[in-house]
N, C-alpha and C positions, 0 to 999 in steps of 0.2 A: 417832150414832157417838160415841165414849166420845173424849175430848182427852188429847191425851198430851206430859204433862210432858216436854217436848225434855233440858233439864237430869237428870231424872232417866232419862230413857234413856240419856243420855250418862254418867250416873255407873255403871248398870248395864253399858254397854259395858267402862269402864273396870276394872268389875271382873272380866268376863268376859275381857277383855285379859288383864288379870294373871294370872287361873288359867290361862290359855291357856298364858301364858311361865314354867307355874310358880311366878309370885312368892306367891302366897298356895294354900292349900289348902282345899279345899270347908272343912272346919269352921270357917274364917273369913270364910266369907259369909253373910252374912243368909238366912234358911231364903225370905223372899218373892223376894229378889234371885237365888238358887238357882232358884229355881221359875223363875224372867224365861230366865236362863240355859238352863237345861235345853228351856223352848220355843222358844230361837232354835238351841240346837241340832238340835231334832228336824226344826225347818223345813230347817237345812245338811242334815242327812240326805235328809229328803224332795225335794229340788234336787239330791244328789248320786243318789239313787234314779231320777228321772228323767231325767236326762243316763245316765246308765249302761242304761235302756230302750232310750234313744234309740240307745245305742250300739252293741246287740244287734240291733235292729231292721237298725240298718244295716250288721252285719258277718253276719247272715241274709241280707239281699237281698244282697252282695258274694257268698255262697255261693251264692243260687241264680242268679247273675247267670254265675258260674264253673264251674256243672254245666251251666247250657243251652247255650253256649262248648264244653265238651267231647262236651255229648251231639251236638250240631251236625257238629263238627271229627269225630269219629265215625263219624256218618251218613256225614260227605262221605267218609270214610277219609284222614282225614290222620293219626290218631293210631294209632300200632301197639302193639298188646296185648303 
């Protein structure tokens, strides 16, 4: 596994900070520090892609969880049409 400069992560954070808050614009960053950039974005995506499955997943079982509740309630007649 490949060692990784701690300092220079932290200086590519800092510039990924900055563009974050606006203080600098992509044509002021390093085309390699862009590229660093752009992969820790795709990973926030990919993390924000799975929590948002996760969240589908669980507002599907909430719905079939809320149709077997009325198909039941139904059955028994308690729900009037």
């Amino acid at each position: 596994m490949k060692n990784i400069d701690l300092a220079e992560l932290q200086r590519v954070l800092k510039v990924k900070s900055d563009y974050d808050k606006g203080l600098i614009s992509t044509d002021m960053i390093n085309p390699k520090d862009y590229e660093i950039i752009n992969i820790l974005y795709n990973a926030e995506i990919d993390k924000k892609n799975v929590e948002i499955e996760k969240l589908k997943t669980e507002i599907n079982e909430i719905y079939r969880m809320m149709k077997e509740m009325i198909d039941e309630a139904e059955k028994n007649g308690k729900v009037e049409q």
